[in-house]
C-alpha positions as MATLAB code, in Angstrom:
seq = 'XXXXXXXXXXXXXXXXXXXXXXXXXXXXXXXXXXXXXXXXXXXXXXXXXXXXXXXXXXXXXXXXXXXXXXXXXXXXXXXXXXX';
ca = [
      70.218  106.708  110.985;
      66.722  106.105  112.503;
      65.789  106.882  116.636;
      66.624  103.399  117.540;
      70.099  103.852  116.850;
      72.709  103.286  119.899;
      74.691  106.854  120.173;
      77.646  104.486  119.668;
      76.813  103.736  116.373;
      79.015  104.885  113.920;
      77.390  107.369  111.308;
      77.946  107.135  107.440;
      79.758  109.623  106.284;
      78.221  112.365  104.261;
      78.622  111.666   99.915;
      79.578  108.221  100.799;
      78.055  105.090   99.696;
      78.429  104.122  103.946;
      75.158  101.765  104.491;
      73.931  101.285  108.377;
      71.723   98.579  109.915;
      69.081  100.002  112.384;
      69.054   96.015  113.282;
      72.430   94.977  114.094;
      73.616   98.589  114.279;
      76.573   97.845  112.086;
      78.350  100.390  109.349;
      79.033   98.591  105.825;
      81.623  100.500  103.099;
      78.365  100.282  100.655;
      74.840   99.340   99.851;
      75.808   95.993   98.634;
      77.650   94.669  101.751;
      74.751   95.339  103.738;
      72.290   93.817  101.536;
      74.807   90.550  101.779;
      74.793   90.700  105.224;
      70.555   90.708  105.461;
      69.865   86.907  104.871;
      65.673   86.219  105.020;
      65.248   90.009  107.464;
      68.240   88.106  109.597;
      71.917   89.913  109.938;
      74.749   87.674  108.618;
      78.286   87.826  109.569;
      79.549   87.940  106.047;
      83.264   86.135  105.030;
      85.617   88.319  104.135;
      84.696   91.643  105.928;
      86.558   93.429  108.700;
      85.273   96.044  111.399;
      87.766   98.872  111.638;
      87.166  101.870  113.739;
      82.954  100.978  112.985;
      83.341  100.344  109.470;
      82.851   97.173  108.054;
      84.511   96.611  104.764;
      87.391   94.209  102.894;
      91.009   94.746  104.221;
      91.555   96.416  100.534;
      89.117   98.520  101.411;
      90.499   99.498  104.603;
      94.288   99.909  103.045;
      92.902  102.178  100.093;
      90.905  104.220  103.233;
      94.331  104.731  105.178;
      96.388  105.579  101.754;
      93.767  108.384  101.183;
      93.824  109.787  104.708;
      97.621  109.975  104.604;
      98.114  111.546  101.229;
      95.134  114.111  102.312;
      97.485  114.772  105.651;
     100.469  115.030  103.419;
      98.845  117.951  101.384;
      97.270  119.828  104.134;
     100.902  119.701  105.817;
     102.286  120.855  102.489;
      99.718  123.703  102.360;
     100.608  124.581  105.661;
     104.688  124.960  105.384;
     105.999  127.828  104.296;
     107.654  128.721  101.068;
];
């Protein structure tokens, strides 16, 4: 993210495809999302995308995102229990 970036702004993660304005200071799930969303150097809302916790992506997106986080929380709490 450049200097002019608001310290709210949510970074891309790291080995992610995570693409951030410096204009509108919003976080798309990928490079082509955010070129969608530049229209003629303007920011577009585009259909069809949803913000959750400062990620803008489809709601498949964001269902895939939280089926991933639990399954990683259900094997680090596997790890974690004893045998």
């Amino acid at each position: 993210m450049s200097e002019s970036c608001k310290s709210t702004c949510r970074s891309p993660r790291i080995n992610t495809r995570e693409a951030h304005c410096t204009v509108c200071h919003k976080t798309f799930s990928g490079p082509t999302w955010f070129d969608v969303h530049r229209v003629r150097g303007n920011c577009e809302e585009v259909p069809g995308l949803v913000e959750l916790d400062g990620l803008w992506a489809t709601k498949e997106r964001h269902r895939n995102n939280v089926k991933l986080a639990e399954g990683m929380a259900e094997i680090r709490r596997l790890r974690e229990e004893p045998e």
